[in-house]
PDB file as gemmi writes it, atoms N, CA and C in Angstrom:
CRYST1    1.000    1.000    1.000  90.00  90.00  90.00 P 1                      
ATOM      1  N   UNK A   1     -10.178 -12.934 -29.886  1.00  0.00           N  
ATOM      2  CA  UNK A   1      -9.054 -12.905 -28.972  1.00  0.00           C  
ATOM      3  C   UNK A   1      -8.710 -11.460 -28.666  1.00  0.00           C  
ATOM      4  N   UNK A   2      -7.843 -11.304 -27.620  1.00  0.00           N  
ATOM      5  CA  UNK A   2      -7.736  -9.566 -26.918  1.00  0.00           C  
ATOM      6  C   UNK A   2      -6.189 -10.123 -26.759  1.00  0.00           C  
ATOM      7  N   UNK A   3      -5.589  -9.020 -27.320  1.00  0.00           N  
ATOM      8  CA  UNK A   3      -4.093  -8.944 -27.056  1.00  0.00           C  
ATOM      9  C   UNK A   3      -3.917  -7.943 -26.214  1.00  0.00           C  
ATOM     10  N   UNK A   4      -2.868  -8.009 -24.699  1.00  0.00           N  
ATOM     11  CA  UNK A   4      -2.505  -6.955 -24.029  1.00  0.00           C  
ATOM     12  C   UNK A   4      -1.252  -6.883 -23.373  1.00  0.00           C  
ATOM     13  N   UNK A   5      -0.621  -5.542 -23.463  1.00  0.00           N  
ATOM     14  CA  UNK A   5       0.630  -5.317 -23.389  1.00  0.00           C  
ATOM     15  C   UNK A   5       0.062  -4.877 -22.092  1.00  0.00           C  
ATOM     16  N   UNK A   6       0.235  -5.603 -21.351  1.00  0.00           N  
ATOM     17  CA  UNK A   6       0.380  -5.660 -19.729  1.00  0.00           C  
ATOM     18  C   UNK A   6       1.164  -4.629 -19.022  1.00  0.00           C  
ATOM     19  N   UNK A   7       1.942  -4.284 -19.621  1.00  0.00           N  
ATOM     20  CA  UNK A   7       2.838  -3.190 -19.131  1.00  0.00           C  
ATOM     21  C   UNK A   7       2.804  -2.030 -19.512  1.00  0.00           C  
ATOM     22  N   UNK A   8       1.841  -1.379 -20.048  1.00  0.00           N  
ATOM     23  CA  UNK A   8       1.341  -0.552 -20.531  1.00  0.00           C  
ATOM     24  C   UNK A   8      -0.085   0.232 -19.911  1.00  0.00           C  
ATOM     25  N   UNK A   9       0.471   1.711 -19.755  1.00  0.00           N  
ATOM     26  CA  UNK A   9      -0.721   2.294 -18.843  1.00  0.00           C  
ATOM     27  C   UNK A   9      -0.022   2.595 -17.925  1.00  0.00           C  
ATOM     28  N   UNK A  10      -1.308   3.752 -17.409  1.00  0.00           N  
ATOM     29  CA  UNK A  10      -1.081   3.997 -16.018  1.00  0.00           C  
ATOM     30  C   UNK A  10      -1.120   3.121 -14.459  1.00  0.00           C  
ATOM     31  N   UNK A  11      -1.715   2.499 -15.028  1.00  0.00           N  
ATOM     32  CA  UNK A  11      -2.342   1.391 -13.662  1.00  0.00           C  
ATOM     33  C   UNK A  11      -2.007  -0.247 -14.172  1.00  0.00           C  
ATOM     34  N   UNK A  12      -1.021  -0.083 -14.560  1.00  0.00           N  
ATOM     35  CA  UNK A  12       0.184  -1.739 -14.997  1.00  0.00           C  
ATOM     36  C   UNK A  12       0.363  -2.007 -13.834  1.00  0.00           C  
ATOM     37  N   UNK A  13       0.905  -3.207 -13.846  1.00  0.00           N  
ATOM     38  CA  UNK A  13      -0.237  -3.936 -14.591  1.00  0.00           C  
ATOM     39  C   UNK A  13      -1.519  -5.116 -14.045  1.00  0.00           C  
ATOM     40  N   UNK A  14      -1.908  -3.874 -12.821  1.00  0.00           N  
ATOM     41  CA  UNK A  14      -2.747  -4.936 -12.250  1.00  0.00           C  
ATOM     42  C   UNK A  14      -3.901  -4.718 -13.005  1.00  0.00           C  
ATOM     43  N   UNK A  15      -4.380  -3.441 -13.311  1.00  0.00           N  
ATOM     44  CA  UNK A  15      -5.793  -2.915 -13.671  1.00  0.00           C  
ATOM     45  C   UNK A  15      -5.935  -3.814 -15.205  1.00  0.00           C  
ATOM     46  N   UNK A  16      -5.063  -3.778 -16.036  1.00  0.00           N  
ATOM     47  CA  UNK A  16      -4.896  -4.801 -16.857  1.00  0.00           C  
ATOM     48  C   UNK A  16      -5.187  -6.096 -17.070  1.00  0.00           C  
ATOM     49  N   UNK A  17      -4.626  -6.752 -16.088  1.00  0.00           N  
ATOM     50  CA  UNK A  17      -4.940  -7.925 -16.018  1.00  0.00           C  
ATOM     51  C   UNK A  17      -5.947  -7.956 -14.875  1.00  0.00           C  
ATOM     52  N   UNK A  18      -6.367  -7.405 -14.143  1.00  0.00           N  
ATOM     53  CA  UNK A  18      -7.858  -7.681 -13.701  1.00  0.00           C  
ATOM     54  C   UNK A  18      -8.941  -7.141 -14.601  1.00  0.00           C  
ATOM     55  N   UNK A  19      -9.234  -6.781 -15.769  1.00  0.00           N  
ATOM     56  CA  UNK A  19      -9.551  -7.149 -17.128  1.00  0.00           C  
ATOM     57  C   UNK A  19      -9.605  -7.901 -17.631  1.00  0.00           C  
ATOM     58  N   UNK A  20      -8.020  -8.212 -18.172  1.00  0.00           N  
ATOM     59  CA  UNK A  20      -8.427 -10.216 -19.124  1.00  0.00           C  
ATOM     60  C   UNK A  20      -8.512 -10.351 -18.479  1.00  0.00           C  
ATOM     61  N   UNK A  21      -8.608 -10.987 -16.955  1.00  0.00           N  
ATOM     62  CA  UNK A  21      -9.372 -12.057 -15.949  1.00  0.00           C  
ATOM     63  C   UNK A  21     -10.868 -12.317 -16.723  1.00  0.00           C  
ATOM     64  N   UNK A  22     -11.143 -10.466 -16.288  1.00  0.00           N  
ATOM     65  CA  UNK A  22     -13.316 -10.770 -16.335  1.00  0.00           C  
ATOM     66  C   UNK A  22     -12.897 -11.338 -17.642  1.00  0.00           C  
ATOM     67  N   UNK A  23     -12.467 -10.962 -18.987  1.00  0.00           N  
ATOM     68  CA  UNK A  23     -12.853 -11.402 -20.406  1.00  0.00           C  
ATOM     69  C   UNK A  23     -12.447 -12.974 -20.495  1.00  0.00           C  
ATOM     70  N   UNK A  24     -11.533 -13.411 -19.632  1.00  0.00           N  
ATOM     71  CA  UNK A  24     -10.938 -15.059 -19.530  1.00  0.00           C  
ATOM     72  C   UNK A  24     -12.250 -15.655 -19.027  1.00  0.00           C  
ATOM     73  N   UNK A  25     -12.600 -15.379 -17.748  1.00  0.00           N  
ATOM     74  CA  UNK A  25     -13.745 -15.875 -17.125  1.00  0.00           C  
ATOM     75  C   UNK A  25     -15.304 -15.789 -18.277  1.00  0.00           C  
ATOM     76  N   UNK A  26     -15.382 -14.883 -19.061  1.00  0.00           N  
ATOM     77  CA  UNK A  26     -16.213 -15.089 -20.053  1.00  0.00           C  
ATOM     78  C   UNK A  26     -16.094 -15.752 -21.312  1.00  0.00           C  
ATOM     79  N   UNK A  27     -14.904 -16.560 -21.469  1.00  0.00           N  
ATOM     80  CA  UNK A  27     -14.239 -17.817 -21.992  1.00  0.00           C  
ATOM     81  C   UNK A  27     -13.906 -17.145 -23.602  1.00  0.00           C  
ATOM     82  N   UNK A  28     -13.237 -15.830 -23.393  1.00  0.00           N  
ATOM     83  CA  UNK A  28     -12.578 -14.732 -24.724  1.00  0.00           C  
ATOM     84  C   UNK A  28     -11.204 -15.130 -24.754  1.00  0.00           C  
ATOM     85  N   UNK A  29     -10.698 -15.919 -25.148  1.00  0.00           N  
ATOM     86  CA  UNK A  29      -9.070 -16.311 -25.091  1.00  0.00           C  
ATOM     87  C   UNK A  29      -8.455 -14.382 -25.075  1.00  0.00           C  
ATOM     88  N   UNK A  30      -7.679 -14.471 -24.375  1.00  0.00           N  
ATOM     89  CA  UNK A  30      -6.828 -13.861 -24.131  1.00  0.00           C  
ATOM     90  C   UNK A  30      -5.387 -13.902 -23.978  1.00  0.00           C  
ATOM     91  N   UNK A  31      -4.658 -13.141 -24.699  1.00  0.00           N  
ATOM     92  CA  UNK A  31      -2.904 -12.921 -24.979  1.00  0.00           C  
ATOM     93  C   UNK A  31      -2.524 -11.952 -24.282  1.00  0.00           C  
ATOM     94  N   UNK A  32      -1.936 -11.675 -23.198  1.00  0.00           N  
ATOM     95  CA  UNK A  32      -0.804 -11.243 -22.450  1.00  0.00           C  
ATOM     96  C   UNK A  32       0.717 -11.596 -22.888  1.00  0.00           C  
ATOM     97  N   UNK A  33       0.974  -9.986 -22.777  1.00  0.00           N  
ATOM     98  CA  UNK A  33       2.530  -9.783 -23.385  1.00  0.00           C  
ATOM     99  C   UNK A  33       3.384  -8.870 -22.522  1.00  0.00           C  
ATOM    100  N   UNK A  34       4.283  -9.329 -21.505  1.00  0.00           N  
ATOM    101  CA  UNK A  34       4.733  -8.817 -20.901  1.00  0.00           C  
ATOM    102  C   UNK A  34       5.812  -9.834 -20.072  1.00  0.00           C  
ATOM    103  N   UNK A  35       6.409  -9.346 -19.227  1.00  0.00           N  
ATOM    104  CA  UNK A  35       7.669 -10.081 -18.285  1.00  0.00           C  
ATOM    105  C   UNK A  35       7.060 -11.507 -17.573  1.00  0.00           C  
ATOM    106  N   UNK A  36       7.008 -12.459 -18.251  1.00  0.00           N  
ATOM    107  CA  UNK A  36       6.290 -13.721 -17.707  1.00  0.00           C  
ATOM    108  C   UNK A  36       6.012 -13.758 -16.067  1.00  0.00           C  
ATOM    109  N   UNK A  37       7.232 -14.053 -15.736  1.00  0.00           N  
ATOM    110  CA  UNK A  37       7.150 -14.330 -14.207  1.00  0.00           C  
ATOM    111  C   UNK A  37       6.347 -13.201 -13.482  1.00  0.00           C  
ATOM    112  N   UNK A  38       6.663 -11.536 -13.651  1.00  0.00           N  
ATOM    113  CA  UNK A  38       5.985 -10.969 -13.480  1.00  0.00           C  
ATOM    114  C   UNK A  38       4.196 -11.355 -13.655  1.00  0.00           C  
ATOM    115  N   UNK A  39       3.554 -11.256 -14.515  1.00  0.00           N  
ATOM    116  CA  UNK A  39       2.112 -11.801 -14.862  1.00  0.00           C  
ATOM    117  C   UNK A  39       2.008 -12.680 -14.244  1.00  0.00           C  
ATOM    118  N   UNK A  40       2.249 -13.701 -14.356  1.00  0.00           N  
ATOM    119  CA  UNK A  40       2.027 -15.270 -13.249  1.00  0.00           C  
ATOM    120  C   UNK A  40       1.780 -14.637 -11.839  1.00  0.00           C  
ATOM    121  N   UNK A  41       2.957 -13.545 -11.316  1.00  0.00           N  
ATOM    122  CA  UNK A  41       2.442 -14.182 -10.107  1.00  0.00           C  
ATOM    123  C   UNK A  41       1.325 -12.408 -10.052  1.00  0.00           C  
ATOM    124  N   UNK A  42       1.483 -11.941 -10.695  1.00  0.00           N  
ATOM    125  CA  UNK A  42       0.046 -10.718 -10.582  1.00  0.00           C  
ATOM    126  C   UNK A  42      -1.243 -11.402 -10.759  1.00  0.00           C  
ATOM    127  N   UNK A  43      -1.336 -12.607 -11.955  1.00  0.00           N  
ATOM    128  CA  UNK A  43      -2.458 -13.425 -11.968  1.00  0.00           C  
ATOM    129  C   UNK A  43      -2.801 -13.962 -10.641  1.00  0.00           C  
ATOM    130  N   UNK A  44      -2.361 -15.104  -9.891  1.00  0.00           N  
ATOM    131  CA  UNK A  44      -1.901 -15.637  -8.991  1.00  0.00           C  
ATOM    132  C   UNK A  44      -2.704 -14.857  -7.750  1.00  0.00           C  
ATOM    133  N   UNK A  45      -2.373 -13.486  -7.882  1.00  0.00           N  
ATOM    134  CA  UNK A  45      -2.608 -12.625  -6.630  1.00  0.00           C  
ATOM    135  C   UNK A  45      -4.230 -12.208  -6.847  1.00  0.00           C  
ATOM    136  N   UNK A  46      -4.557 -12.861  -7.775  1.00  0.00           N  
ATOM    137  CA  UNK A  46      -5.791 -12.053  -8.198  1.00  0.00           C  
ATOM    138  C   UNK A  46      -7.313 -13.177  -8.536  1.00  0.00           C  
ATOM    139  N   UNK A  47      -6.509 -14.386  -8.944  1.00  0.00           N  
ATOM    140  CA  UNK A  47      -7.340 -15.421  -9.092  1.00  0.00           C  
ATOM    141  C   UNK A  47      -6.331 -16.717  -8.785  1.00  0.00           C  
ATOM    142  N   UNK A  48      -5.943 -17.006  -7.943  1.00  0.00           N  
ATOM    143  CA  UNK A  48      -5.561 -18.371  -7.857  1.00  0.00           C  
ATOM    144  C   UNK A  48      -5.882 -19.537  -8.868  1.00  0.00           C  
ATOM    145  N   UNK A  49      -6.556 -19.573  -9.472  1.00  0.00           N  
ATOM    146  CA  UNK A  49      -7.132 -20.118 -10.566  1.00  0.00           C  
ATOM    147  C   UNK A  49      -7.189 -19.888 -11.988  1.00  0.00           C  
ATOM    148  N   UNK A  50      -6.436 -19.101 -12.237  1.00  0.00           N  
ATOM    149  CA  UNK A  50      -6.134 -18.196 -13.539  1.00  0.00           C  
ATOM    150  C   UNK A  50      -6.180 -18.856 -14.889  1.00  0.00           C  
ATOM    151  N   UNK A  51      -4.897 -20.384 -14.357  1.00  0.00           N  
ATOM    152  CA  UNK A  51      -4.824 -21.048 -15.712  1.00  0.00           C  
ATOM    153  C   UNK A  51      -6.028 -22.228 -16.102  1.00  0.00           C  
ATOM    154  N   UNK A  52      -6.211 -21.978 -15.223  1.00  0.00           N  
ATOM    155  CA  UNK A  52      -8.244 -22.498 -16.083  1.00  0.00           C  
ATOM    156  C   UNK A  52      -8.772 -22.074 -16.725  1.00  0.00           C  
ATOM    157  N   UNK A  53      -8.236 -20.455 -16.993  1.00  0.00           N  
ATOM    158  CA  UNK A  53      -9.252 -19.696 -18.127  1.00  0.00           C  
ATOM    159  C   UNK A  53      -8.507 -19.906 -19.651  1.00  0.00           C  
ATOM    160  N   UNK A  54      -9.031 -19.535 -20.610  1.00  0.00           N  
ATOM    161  CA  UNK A  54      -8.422 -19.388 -21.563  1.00  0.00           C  
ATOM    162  C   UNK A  54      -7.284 -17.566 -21.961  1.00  0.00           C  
ATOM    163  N   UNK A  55      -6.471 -18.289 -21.803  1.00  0.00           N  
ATOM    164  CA  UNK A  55      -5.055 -16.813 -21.488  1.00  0.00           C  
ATOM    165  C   UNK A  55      -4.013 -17.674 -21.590  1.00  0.00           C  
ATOM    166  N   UNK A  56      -3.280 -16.689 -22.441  1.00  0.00           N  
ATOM    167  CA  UNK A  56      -1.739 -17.605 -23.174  1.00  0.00           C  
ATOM    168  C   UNK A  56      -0.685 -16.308 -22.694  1.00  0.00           C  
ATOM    169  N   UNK A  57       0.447 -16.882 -22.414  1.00  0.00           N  
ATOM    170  CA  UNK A  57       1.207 -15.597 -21.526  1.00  0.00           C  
ATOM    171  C   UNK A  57       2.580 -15.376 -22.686  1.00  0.00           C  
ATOM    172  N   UNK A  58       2.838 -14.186 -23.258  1.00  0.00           N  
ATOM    173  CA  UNK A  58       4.152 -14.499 -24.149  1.00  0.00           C  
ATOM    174  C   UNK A  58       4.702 -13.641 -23.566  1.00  0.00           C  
ATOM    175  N   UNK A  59       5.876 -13.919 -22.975  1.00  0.00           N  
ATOM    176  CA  UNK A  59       7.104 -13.280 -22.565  1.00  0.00           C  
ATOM    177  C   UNK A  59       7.280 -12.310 -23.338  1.00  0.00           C  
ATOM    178  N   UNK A  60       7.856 -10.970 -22.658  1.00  0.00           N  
ATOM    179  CA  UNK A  60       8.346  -9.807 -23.414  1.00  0.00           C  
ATOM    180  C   UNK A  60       8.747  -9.355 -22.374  1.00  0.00           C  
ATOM    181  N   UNK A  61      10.564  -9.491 -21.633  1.00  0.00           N  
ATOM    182  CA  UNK A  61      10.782  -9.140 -20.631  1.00  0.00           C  
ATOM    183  C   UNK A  61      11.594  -7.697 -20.388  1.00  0.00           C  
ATOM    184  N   UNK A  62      11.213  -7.076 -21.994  1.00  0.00           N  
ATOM    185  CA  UNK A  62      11.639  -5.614 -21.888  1.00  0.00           C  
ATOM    186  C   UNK A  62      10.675  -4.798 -21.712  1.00  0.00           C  
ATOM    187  N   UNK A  63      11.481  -3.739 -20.827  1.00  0.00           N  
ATOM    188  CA  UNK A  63      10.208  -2.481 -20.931  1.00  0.00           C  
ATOM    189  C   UNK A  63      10.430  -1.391 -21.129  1.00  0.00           C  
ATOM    190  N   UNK A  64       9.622  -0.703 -21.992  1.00  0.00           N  
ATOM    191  CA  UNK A  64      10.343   0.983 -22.612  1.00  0.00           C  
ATOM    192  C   UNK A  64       9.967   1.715 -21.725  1.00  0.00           C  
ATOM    193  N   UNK A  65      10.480   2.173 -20.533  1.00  0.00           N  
ATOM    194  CA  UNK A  65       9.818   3.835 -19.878  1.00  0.00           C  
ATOM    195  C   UNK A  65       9.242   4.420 -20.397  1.00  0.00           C  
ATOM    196  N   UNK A  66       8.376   5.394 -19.624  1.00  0.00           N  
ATOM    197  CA  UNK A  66       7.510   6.861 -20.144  1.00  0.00           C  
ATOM    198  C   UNK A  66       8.642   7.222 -20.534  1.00  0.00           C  
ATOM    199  N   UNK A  67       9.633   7.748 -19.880  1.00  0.00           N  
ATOM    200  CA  UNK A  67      10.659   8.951 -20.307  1.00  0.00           C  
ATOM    201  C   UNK A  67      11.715   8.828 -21.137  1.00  0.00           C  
ATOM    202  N   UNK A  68      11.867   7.395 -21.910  1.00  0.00           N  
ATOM    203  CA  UNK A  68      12.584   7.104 -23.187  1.00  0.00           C  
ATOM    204  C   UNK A  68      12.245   7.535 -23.813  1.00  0.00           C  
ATOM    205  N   UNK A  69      12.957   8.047 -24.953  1.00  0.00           N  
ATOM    206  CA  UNK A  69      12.926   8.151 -26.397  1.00  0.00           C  
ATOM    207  C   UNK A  69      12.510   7.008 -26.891  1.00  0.00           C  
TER     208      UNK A  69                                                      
END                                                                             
């Protein structure tokens, strides 16, 4: 399994999740952790077909800035 904080990085969080996609599509369960609704519909935009793969979505609808402490 591949755990990913979706919201994390420079290129959040599409470049991310057009990643687990390819590793979903190669049938690697994948965990996404980030603002649900957000992910759904970035999936959505990217594979219409998303929840056919194996990928489990856990809400985490906070996000720490670069520029926090």
């Amino acid at each position: 399994m591949i755990a990913i904080d979706v919201m994390g990085g420079d290129f959040a969080p599409h470049e991310l999740l057009a990643g687990a996609l390819i590793a979903a599509k190669k049938q690697v369960p994948v965990a996404l952790f980030g603002p649900e609704e957000k992910v759904i519909s970035h999936l959505k935009n990217l594979d219409a077909s998303w929840s056919l793969y194996p990928i489990k979505i856990y809400d985490a609808p906070d996000e720490v800035a670069m520029d926090e402490d």
